[in-house]
C-alpha positions as CSV (number, residue, x, y, z in Angstrom):
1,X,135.0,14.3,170.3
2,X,135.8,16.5,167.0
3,X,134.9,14.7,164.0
4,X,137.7,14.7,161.4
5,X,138.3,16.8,158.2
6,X,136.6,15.4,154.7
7,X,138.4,13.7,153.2
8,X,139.6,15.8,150.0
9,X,136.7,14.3,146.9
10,X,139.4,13.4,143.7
11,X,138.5,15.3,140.5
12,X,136.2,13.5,138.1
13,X,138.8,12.0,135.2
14,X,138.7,13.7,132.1
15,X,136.6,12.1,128.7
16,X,138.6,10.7,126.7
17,X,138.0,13.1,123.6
18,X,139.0,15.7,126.3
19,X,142.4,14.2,126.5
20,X,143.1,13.2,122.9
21,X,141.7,17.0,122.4
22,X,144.6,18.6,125.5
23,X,147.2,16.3,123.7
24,X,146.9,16.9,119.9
25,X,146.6,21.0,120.4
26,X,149.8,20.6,122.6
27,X,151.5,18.8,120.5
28,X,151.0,21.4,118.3
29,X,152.2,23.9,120.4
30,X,155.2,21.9,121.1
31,X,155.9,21.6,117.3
32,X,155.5,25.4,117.0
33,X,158.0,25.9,119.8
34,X,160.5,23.9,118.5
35,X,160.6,26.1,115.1
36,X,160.7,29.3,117.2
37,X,163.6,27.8,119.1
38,X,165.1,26.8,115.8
39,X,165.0,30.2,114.5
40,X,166.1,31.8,117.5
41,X,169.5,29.2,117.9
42,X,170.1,30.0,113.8
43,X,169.5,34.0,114.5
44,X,171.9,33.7,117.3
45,X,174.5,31.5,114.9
46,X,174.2,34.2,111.8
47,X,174.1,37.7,114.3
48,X,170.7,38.3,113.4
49,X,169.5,38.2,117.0
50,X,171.7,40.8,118.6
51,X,171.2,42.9,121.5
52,X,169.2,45.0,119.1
53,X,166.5,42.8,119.2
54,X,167.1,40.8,122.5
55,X,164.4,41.9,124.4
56,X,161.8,40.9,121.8
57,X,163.0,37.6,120.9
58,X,163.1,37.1,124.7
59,X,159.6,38.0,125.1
60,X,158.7,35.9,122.2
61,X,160.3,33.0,123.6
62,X,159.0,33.5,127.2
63,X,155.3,33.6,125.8
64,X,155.8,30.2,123.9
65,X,157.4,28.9,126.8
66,X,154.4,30.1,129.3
67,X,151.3,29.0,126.7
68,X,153.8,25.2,126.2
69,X,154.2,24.9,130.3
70,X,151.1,26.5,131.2
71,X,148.8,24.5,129.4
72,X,150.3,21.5,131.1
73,X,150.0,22.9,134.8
74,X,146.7,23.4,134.1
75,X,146.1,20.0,133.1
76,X,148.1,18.2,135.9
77,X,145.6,20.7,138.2
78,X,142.8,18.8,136.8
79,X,141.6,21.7,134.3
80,X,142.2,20.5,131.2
81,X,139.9,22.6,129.5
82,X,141.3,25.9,130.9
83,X,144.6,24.2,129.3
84,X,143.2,23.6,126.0
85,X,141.7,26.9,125.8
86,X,145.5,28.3,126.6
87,X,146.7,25.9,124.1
88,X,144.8,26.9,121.3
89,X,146.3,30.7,121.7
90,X,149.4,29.2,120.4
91,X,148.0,26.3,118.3
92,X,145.3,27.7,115.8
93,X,147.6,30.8,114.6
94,X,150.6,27.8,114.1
95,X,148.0,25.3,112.3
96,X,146.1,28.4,110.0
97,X,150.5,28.9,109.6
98,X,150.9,25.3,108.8
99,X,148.0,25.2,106.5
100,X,149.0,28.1,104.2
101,X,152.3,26.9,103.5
102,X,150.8,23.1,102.2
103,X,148.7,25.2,100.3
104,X,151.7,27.5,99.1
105,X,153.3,24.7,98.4
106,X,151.2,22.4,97.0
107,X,149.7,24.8,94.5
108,X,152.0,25.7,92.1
109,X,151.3,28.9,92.0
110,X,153.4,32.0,90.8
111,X,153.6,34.8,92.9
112,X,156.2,37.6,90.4
């Protein structure tokens, strides 16, 4: 008599910081997307993306798309760290953006 397969061990559940962690820097990521989508539907409205261009604004929008999507596959394959790490490609250069314009903003300052 063969004994049967293992049964398959579930992955240990993620700490909470580690969700509230995955969540906030894709959150961020998702904010950031939605700006270069903005751009790229107003480009498309005022001819500034042409065909000139195409290819990079493509490429732009496929690499925000893969880091957004990405991060949450590798969550829902119960890495979330590996998705955080992915997430924060797209999420620390938007939030050091973020920072300097309530800084620019909030400052005062004149720039002629």
């Amino acid at each position: 008599m063969q004994t049967p397969p293992p049964l398959p061990v579930p992955a240990r559940a993620p700490s909470r910081a580690v969700g509230i962690g995955f969540w906030l820097i894709w959150s961020i990521d998702a904010i950031v997307a939605a700006v270069v989508l903005y751009f790229f539907f107003v480009g498309l409205a005022d001819g500034s993306v042409s065909s000139f261009n195409m290819l990079l604004w493509l490429a732009l929008l496929a690499g925000v798309g893969l880091v957004v999507i990405g991060s949450l596959v590798l969550r829902a394959k119960g890495k979330p760290h590996l998705g955080m790490v992915l997430g924060l490609f797209l999420a620390a250069p938007g939030l050091a953006f973020g920072v300097f314009f309530l800084v620019l903003i909030s400052s005062h300052a004149r720039w002629n």
